[in-house]
One Martini backbone bead per residue (centre of mass of N, CA, C, O) as a GRO file, in nm:
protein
  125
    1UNK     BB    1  -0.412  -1.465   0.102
    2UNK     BB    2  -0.527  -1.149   0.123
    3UNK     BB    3  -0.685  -0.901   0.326
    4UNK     BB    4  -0.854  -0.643   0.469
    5UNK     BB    5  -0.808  -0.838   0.769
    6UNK     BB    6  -0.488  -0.781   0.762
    7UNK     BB    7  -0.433  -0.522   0.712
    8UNK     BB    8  -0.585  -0.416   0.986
    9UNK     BB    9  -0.357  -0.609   1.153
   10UNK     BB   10  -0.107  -0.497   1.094
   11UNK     BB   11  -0.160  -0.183   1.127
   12UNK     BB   12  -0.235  -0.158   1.428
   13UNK     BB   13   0.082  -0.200   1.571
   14UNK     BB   14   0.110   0.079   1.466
   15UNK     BB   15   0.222   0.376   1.549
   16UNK     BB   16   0.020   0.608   1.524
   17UNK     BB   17  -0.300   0.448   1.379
   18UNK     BB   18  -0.517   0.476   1.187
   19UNK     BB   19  -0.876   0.401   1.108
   20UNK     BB   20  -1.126   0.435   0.802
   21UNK     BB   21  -1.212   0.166   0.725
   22UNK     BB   22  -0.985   0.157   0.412
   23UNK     BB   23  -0.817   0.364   0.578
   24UNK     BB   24  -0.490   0.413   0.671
   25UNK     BB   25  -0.314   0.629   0.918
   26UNK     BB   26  -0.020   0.838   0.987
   27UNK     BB   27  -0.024   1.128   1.130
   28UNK     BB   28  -0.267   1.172   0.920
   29UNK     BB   29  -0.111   0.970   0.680
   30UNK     BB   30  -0.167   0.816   0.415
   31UNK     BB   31  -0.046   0.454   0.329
   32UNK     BB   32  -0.336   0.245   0.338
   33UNK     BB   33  -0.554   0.192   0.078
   34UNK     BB   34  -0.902   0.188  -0.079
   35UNK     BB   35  -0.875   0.241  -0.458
   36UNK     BB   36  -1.125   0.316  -0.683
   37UNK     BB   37  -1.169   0.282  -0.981
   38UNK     BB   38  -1.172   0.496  -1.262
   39UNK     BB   39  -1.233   0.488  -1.570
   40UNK     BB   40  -1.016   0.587  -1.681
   41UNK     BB   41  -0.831   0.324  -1.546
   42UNK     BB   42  -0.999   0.111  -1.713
   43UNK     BB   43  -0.898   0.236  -1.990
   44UNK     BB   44  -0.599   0.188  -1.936
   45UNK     BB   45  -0.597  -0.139  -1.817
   46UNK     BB   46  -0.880  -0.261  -1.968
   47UNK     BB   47  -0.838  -0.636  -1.897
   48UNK     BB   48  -0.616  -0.573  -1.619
   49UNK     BB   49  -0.854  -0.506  -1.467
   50UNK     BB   50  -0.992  -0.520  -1.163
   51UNK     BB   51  -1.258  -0.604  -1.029
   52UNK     BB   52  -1.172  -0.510  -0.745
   53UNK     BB   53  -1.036  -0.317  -0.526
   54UNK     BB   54  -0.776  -0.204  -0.452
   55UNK     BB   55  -0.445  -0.133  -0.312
   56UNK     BB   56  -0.279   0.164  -0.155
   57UNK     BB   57   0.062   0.224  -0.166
   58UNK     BB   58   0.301   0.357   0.022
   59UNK     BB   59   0.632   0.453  -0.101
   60UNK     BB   60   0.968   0.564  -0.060
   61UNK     BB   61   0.991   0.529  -0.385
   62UNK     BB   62   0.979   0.499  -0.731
   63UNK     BB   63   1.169   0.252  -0.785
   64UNK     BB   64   1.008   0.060  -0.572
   65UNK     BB   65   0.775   0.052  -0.760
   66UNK     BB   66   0.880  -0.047  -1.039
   67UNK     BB   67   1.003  -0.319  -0.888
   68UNK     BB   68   0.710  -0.427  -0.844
   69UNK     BB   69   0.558  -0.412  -1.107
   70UNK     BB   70   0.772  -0.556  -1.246
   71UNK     BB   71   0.814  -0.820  -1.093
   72UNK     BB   72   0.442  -0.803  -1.033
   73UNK     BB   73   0.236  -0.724  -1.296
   74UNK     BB   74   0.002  -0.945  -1.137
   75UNK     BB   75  -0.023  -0.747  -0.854
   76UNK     BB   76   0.146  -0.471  -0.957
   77UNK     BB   77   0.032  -0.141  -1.009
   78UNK     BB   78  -0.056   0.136  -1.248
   79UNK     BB   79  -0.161   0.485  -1.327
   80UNK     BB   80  -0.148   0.791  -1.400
   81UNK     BB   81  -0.229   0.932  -1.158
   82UNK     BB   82   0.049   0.814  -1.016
   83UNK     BB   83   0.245   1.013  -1.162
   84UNK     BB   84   0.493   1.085  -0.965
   85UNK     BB   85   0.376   0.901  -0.716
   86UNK     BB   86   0.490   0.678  -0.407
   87UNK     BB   87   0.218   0.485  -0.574
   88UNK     BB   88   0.065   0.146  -0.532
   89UNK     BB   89  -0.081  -0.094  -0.674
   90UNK     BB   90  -0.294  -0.379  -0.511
   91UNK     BB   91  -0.397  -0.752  -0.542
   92UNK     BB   92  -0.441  -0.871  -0.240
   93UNK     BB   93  -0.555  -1.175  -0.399
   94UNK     BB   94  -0.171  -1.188  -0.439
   95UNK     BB   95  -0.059  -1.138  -0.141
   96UNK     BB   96   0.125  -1.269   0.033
   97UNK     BB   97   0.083  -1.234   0.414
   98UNK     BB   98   0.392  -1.141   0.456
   99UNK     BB   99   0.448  -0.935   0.240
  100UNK     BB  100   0.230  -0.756   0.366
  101UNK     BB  101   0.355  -0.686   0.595
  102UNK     BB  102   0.631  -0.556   0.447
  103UNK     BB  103   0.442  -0.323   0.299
  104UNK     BB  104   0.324  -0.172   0.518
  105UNK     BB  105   0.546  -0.109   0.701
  106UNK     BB  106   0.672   0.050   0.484
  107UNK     BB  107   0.464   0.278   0.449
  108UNK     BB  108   0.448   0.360   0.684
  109UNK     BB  109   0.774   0.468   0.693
  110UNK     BB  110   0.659   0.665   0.439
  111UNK     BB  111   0.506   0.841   0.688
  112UNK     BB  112   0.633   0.872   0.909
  113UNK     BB  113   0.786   1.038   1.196
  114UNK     BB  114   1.097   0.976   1.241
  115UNK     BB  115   1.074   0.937   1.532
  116UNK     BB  116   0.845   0.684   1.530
  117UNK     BB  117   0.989   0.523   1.336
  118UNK     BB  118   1.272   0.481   1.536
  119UNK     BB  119   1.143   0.356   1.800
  120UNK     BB  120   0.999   0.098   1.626
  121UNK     BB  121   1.261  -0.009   1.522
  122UNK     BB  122   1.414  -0.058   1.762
  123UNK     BB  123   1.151  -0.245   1.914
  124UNK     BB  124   1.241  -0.451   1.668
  125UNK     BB  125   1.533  -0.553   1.740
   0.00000   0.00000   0.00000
């Protein structure tokens, strides 16, 4: 399962990305940080409150996140901080590192300039 130096090895080869402990940005915007559950958070979500910080990860939009959430909510999970915004929480200690390749390059994308984007994807293809 996933650590966060695999996010860390994963996003490093991402264009135009900076890394500031456990938040990485493209072009100066967050798409994966580490995000530390507040109060409110742990009394929203219980007894299903992860122990460690999770992981928040921009994605594409809501969509995406609900089916996230759907598909795999002892996973992916959300608190009401995050609603109405393309961002989903997950306990990394739970997602297979391959997904997580695919999990950050995607939100990478969801949050990179269309130019450096479209490069990226290009020299990927």
């Amino acid at each position: 399962m996933a650590t966060w130096d695999d996010v860390d090895r994963i996003a490093a080869v991402l264009p135009d990305t900076a890394a500031d402990g456990r938040a990485w940005r493209v072009h100066g915007k967050l798409f994966v940080w580490e995000r530390a559950l507040r109060a409110r958070d742990r009394a929203e979500l219980g007894d299903t409150a992860p122990a460690e910080a999770p992981a928040a990860f921009r994605v594409a939009d809501e969509g995406e996140k609900e089916a996230l959430v759907g598909d795999d909510p002892q996973t992916f999970f959300t608190t009401s901080h995050f609603d109405g915004y393309p961002i989903v929480l997950a306990r990394l200690d739970r997602v297979p590192v391959p997904e997580l390749e695919e999990i950050v390059q995607d939100a990478w994308l969801a949050r990179a300039p269309r130019r450096i984007a479209a490069q990226y994807l290009d020299r990927s293809e």
